[in-house]
N, CA, C and O atoms as a GROMACS GRO file, in nm:
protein
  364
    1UNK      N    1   2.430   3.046  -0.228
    1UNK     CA    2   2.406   2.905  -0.206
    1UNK      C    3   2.462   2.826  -0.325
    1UNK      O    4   2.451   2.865  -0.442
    2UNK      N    5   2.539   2.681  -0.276
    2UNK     CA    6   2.606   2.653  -0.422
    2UNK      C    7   2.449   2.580  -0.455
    2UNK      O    8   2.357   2.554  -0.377
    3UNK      N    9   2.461   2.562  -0.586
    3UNK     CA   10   2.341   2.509  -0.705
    3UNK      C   11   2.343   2.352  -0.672
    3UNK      O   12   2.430   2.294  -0.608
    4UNK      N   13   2.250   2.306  -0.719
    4UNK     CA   14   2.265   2.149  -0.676
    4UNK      C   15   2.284   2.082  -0.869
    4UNK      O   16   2.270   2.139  -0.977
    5UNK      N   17   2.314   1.964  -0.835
    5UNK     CA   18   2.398   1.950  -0.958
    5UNK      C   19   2.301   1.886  -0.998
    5UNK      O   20   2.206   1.876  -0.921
    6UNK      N   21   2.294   1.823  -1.135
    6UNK     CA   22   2.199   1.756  -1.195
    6UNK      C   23   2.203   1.688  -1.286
    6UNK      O   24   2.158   1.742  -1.387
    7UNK      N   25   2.253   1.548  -1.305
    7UNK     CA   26   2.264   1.457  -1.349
    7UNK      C   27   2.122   1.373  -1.468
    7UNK      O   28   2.029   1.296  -1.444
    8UNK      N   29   2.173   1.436  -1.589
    8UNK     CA   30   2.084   1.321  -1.697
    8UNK      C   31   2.103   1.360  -1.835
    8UNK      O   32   2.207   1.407  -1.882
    9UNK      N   33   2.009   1.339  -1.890
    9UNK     CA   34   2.044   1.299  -2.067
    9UNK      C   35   1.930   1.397  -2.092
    9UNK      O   36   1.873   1.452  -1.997
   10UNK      N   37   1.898   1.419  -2.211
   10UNK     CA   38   1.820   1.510  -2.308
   10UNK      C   39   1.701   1.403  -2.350
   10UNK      O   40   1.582   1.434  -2.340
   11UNK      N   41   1.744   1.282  -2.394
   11UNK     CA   42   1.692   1.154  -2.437
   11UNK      C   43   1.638   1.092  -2.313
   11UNK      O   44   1.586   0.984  -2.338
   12UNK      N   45   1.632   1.125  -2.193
   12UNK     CA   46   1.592   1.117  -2.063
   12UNK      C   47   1.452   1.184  -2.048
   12UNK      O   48   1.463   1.306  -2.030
   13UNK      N   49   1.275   1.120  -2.052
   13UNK     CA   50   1.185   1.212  -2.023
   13UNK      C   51   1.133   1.247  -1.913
   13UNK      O   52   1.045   1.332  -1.900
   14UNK      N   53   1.197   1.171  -1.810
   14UNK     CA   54   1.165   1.218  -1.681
   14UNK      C   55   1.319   1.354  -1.689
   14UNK      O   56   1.277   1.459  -1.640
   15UNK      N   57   1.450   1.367  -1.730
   15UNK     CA   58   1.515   1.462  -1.736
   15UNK      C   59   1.442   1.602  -1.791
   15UNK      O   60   1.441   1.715  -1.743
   16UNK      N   61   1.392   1.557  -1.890
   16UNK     CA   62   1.341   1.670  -1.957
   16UNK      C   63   1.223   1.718  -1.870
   16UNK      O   64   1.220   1.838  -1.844
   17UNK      N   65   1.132   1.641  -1.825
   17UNK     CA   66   1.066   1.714  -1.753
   17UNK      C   67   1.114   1.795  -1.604
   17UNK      O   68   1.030   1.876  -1.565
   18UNK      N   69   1.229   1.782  -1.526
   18UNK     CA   70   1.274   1.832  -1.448
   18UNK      C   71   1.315   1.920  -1.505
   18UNK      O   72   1.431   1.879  -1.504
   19UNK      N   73   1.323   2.029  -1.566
   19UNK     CA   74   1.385   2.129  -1.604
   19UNK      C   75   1.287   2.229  -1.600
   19UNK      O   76   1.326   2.329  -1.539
   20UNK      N   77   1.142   2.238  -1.656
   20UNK     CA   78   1.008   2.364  -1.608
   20UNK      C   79   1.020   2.347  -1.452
   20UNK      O   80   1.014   2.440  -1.372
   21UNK      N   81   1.041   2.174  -1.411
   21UNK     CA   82   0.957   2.228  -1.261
   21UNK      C   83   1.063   2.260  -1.155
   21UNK      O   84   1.026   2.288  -1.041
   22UNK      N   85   1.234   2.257  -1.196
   22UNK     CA   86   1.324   2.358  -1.160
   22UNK      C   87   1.291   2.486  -1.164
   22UNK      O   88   1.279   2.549  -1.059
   23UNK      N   89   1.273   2.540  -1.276
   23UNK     CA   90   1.276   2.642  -1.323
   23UNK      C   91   1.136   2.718  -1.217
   23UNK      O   92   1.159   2.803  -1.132
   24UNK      N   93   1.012   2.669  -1.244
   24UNK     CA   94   0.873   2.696  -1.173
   24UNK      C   95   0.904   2.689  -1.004
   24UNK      O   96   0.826   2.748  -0.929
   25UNK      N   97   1.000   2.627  -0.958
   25UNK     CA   98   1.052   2.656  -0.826
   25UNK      C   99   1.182   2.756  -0.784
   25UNK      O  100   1.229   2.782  -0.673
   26UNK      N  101   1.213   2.792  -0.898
   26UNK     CA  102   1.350   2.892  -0.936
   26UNK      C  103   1.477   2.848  -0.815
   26UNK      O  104   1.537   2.931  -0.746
   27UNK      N  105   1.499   2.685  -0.809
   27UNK     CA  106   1.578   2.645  -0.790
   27UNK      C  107   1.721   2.611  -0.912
   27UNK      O  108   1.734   2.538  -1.010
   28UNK      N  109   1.796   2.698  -0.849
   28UNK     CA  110   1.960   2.680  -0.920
   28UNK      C  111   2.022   2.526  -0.939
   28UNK      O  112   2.041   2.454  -0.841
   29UNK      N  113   2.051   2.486  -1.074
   29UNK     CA  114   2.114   2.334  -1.072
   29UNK      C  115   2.235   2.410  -1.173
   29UNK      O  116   2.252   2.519  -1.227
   30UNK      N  117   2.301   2.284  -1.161
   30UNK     CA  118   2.437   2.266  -1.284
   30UNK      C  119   2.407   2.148  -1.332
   30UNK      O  120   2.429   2.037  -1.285
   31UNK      N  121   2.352   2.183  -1.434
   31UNK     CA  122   2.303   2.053  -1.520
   31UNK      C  123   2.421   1.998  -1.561
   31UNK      O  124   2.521   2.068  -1.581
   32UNK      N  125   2.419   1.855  -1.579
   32UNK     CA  126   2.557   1.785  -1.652
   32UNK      C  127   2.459   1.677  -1.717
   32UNK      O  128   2.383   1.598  -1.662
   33UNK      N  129   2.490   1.703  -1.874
   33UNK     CA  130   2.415   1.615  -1.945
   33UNK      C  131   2.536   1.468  -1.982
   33UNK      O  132   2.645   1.482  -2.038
   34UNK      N  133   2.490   1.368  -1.945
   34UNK     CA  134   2.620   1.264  -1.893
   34UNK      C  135   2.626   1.241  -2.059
   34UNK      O  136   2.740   1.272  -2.095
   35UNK      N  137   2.545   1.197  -2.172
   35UNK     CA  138   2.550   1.178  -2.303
   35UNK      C  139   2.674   1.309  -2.409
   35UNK      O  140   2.703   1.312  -2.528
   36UNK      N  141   2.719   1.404  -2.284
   36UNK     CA  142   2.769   1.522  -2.384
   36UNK      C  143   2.895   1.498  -2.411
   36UNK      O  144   2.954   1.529  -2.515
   37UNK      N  145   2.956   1.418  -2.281
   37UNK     CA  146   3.117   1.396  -2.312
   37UNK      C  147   3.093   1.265  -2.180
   37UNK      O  148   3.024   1.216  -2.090
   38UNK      N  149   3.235   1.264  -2.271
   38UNK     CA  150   3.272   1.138  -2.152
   38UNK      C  151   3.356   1.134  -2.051
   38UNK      O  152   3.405   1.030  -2.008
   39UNK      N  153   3.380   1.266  -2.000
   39UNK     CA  154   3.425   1.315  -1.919
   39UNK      C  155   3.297   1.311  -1.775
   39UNK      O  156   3.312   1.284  -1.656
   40UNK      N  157   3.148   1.360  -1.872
   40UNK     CA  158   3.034   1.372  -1.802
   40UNK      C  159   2.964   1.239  -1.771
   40UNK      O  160   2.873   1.234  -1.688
   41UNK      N  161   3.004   1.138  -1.834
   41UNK     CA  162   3.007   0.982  -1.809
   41UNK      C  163   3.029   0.928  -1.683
   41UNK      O  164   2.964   0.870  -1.596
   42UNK      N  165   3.176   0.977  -1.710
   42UNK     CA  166   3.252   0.916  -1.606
   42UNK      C  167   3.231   1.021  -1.456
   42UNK      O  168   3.257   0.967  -1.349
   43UNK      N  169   3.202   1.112  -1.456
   43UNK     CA  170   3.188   1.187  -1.303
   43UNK      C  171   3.042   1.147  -1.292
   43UNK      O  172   2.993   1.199  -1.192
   44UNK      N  173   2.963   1.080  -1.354
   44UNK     CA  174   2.794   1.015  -1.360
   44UNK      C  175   2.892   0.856  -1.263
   44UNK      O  176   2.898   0.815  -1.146
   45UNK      N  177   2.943   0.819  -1.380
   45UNK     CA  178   2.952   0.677  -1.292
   45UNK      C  179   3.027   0.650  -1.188
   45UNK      O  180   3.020   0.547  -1.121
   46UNK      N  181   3.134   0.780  -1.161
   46UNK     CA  182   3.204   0.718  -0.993
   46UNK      C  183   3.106   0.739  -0.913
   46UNK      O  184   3.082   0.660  -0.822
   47UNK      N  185   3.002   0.895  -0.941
   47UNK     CA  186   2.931   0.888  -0.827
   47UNK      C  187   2.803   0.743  -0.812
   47UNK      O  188   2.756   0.715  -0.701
   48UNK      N  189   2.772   0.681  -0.913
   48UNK     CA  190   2.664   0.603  -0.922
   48UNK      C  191   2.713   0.485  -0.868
   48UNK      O  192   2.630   0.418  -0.807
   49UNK      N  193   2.873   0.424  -0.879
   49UNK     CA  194   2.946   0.350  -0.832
   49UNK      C  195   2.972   0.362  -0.659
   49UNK      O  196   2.962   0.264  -0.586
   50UNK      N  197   3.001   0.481  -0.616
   50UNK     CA  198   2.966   0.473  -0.496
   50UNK      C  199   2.851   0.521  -0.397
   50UNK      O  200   2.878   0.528  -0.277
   51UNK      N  201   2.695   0.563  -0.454
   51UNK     CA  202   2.646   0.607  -0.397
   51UNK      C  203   2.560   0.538  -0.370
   51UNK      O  204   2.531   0.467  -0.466
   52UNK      N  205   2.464   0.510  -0.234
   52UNK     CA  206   2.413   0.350  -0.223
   52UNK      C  207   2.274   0.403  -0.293
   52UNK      O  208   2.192   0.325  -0.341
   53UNK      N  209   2.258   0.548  -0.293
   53UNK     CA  210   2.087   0.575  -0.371
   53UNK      C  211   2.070   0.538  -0.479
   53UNK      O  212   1.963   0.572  -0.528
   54UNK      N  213   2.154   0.465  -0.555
   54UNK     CA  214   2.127   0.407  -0.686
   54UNK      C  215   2.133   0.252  -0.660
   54UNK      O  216   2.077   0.182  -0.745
   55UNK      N  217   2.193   0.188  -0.554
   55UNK     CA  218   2.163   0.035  -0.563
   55UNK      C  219   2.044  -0.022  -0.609
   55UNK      O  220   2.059  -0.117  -0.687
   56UNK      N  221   1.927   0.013  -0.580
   56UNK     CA  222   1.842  -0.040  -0.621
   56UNK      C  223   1.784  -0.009  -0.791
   56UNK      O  224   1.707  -0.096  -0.832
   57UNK      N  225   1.810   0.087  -0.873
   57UNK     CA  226   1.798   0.111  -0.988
   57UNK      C  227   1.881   0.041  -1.049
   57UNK      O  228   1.853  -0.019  -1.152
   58UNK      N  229   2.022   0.040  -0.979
   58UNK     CA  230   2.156  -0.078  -1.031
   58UNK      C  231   2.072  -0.216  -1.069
   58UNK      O  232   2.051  -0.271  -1.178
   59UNK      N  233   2.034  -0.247  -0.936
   59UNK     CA  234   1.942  -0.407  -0.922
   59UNK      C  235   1.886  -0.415  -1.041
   59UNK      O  236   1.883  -0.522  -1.101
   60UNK      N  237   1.824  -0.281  -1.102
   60UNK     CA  238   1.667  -0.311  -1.156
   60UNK      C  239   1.740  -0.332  -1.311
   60UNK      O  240   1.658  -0.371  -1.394
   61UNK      N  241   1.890  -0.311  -1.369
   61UNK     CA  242   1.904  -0.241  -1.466
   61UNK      C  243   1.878  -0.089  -1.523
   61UNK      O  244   1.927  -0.048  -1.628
   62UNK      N  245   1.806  -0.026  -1.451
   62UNK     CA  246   1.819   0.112  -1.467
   62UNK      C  247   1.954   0.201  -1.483
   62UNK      O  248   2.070   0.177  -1.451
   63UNK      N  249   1.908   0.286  -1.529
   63UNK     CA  250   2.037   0.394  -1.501
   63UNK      C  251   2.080   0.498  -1.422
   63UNK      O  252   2.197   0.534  -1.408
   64UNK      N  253   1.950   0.561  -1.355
   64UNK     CA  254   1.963   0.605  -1.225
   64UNK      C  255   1.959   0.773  -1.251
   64UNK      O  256   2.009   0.846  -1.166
   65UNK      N  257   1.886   0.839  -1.395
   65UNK     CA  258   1.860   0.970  -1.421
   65UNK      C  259   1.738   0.989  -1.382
   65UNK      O  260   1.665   0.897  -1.347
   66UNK      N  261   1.692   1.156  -1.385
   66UNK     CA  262   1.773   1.247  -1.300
   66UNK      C  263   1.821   1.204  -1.172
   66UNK      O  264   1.746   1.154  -1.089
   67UNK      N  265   1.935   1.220  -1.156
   67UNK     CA  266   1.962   1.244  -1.029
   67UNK      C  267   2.053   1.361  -1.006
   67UNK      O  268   2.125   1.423  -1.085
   68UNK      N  269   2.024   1.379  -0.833
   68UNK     CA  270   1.992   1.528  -0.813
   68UNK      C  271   2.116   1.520  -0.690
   68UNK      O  272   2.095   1.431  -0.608
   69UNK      N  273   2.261   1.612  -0.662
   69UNK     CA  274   2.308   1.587  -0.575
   69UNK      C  275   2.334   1.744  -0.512
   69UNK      O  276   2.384   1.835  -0.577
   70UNK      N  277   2.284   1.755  -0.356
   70UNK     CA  278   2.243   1.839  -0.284
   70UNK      C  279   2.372   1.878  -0.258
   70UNK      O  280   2.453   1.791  -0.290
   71UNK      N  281   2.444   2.023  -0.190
   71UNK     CA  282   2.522   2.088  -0.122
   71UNK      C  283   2.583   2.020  -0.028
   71UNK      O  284   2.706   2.017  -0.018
   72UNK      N  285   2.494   1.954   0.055
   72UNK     CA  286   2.548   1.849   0.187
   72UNK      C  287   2.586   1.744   0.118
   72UNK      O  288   2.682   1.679   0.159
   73UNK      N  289   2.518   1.707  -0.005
   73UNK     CA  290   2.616   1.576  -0.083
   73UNK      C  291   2.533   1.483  -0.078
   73UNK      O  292   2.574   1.370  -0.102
   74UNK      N  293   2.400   1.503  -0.046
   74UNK     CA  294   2.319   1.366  -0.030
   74UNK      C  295   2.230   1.373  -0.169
   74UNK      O  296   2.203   1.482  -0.220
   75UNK      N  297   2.196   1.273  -0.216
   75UNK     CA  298   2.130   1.229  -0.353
   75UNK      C  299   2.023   1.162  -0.358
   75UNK      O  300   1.991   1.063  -0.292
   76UNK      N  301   1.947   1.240  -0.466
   76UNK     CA  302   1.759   1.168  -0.447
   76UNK      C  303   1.759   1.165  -0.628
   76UNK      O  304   1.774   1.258  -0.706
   77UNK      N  305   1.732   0.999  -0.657
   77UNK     CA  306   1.693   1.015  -0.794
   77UNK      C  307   1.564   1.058  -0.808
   77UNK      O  308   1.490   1.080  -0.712
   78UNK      N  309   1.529   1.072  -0.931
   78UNK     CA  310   1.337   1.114  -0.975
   78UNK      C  311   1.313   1.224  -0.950
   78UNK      O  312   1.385   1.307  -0.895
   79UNK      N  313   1.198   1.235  -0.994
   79UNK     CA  314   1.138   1.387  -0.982
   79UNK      C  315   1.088   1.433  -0.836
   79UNK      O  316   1.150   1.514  -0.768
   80UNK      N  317   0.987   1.382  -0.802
   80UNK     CA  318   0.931   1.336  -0.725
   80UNK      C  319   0.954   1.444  -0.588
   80UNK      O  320   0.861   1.460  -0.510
   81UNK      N  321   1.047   1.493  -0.574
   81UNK     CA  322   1.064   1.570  -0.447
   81UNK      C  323   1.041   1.681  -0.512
   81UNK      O  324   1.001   1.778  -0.446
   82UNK      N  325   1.060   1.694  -0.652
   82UNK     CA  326   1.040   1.849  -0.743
   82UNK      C  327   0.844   1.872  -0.669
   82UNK      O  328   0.795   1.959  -0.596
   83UNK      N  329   0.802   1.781  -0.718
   83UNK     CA  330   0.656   1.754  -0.719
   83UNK      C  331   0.591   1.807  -0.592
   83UNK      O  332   0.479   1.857  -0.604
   84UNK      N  333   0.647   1.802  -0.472
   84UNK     CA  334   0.592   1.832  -0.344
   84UNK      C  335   0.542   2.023  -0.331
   84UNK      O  336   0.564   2.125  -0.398
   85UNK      N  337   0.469   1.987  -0.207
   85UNK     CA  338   0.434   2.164  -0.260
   85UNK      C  339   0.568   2.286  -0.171
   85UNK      O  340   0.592   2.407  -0.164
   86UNK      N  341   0.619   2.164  -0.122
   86UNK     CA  342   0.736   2.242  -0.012
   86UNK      C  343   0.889   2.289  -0.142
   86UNK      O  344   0.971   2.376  -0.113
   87UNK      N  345   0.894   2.224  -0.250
   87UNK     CA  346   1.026   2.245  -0.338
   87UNK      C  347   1.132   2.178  -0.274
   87UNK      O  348   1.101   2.086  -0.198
   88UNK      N  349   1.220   2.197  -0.286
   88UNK     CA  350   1.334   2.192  -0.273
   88UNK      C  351   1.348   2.150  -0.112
   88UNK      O  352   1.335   2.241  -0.030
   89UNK      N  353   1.385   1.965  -0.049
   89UNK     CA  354   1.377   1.974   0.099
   89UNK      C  355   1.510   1.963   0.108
   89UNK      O  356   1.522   1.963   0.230
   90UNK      N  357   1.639   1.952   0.057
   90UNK     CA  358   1.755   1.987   0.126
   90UNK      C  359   1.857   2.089   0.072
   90UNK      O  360   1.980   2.083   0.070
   91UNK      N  361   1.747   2.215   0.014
   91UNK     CA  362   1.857   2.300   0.014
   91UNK      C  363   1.838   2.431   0.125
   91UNK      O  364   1.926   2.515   0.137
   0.00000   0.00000   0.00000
């Protein structure tokens, strides 16, 4: 199964906390910490540029970490789906 990717910063504490409750669901990510290069910037902001699951964090001034992009390609910021007792609903 490919890994789902994972979008955020270190300096991010909702990032940091997604990483035990990955791990405690022994779901596979490819973390990309967007602060490491700016290479990891910029593949953060085309997708944030075209993906409408961040419009509203756009609105708010937010920045739109963690965000989480599934195999099928669909994207859920926050923890929040980590949290459920089901894990992981689109892999």
């Amino acid at each position: 199964m490919e890994a789902i990717k994972f979008y955020g910063a270190e300096i991010c504490k909702d990032c940091r906390a997604a990483h035990p409750l990955l791990q405690e669901k022994g779901i596979g990510v490819e973390y990309i910490d967007i602060t490491a290069s700016t290479a990891n910037l910029r593949a953060f902001l085309a997708l944030r540029d075209q993906e409408p699951a961040f419009d509203e964090v756009k609105a708010e001034g937010r920045i739109g970490i963690p965000a989480f992009v599934f195999p099928d390609g669909s994207v859920t910021l926050g923890v929040e789906w980590l949290q459920g007792e089901s894990g992981c609903r689109n892999c």
